[in-house]
N, C-alpha and C positions, 0 to 999 in steps of 0.2 A: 435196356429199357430205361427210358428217364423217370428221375424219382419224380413222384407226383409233388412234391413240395417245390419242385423248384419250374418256377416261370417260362412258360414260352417265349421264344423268340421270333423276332419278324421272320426269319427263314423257315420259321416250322410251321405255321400260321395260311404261307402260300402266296402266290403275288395278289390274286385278287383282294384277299386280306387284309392282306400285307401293305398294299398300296391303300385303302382306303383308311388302316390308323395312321397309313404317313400323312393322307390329304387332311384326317381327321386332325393329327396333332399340331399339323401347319393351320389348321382352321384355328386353334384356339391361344395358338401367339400371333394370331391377326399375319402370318406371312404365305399369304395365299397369292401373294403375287414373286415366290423365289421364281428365278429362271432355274433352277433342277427341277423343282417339283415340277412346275409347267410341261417342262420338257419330259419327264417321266410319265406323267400323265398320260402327254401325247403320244408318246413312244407304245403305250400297252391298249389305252382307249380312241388313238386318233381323233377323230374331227369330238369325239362325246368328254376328252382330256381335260378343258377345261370346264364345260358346263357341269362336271362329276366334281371338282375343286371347288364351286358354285356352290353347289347341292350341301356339300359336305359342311360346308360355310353355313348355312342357312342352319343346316344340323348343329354342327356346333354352338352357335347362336341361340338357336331354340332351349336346346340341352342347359346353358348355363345361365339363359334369365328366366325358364318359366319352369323348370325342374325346380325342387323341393330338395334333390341330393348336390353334395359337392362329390363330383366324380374324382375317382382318378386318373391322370394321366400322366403319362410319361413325356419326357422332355424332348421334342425333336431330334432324332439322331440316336435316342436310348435304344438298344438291341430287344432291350428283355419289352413283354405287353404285358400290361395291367388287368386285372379280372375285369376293372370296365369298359376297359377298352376289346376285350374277350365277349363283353355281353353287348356291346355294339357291334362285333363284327356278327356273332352271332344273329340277332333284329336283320341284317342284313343278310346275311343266309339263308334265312326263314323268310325273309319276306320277295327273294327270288325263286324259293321253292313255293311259295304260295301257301304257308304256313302260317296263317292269320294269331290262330291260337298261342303258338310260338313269340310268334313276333310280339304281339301283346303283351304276354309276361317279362318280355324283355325289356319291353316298354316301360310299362307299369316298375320293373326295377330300376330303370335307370330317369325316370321323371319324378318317383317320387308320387305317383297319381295323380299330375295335375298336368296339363300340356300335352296328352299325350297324343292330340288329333295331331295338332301341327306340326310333333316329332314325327310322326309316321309320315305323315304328307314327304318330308324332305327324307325322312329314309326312304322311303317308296322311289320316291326320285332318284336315289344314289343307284339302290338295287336295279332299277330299270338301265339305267346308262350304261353300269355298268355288263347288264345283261346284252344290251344295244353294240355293246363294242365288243362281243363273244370273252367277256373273263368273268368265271365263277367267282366269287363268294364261298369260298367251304365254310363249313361249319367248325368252329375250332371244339376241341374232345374236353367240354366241362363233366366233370363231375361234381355232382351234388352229395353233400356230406351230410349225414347226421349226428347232431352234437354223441360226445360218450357219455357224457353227463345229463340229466336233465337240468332244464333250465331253469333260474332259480325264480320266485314268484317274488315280484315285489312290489310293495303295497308303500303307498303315498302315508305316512301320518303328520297331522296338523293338529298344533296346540294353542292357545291364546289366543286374542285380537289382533287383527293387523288395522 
């Protein structure tokens, strides 16, 4: 059994996944035009290959000038996925099962609550293409933690004029 501290990797993930943080993390070094991706694309989604590289594009775009958070992402070619790239693939899991509720709160994490119609727009779009070309989306297995500690309360104080 793998310890829970240590990162998944794209092969545990699955290819629908798996292919979508490749499109994703080609979307956000602007190389949406490699000929592997293209042709990986093609090879798993046929004629839906590129417009899913498209979508993904648009996502990534959205995610980084109307979100609120600085994601993380891993470097094209890195094995290990990042939690946020874990909570995008998930948004797309949930939003091919029809899992609104889901989907939202993934949203809502990864925008930062601001942007989050036109993120859904273009995840909706990935999740559909890729439902169009018959490849799931699994759900990758997060667990949700609760601190051991409680959390400490902390209070703003302000002294003098500014």
């Amino acid at each position: 059994m793998k310890n829970a501290a240590e990162p998944l990797t794209l092969n545990e993930i699955g290819i629908g996944a798996g292919h979508a943080v490749w499109g994703f993390r080609a979307s956000v070094v602007s190389r949406t035009d490699c000929p592997t991706l293209i042709k990986g694309f093609e090879n798993i989604l046929f004629a839906y290959g590129r417009p899913a590289i498209h979508a993904l594009a648009m996502m990534a775009q959205t995610l980084g000038s109307q979100g609120r958070r600085k994601l993380g992402v891993a470097c094209p070619g890195c094995g290990y996925v990042t939690a946020d790239e874990l909570s995008i693939v998930a948004l797309l899991a949930a939003l091919q099962r029809d899992d609104d509720a889901l989907a939202n709160a993934h949203l809502s994490w990864l925008m930062g609550g601001r942007g989050e119609a036109e993120a859904k727009t273009a995840a909706s779009r990935i999740a559909a293409l890729f439902a169009a070309g018959s490849i799931a989306i699994d759900a990758p297995p997060i667990e949700i933690s609760t601190p051991t500690k409680p959390l400490p309360e902390w209070t703003l104080h302000s002294a003098g004029h500014a």
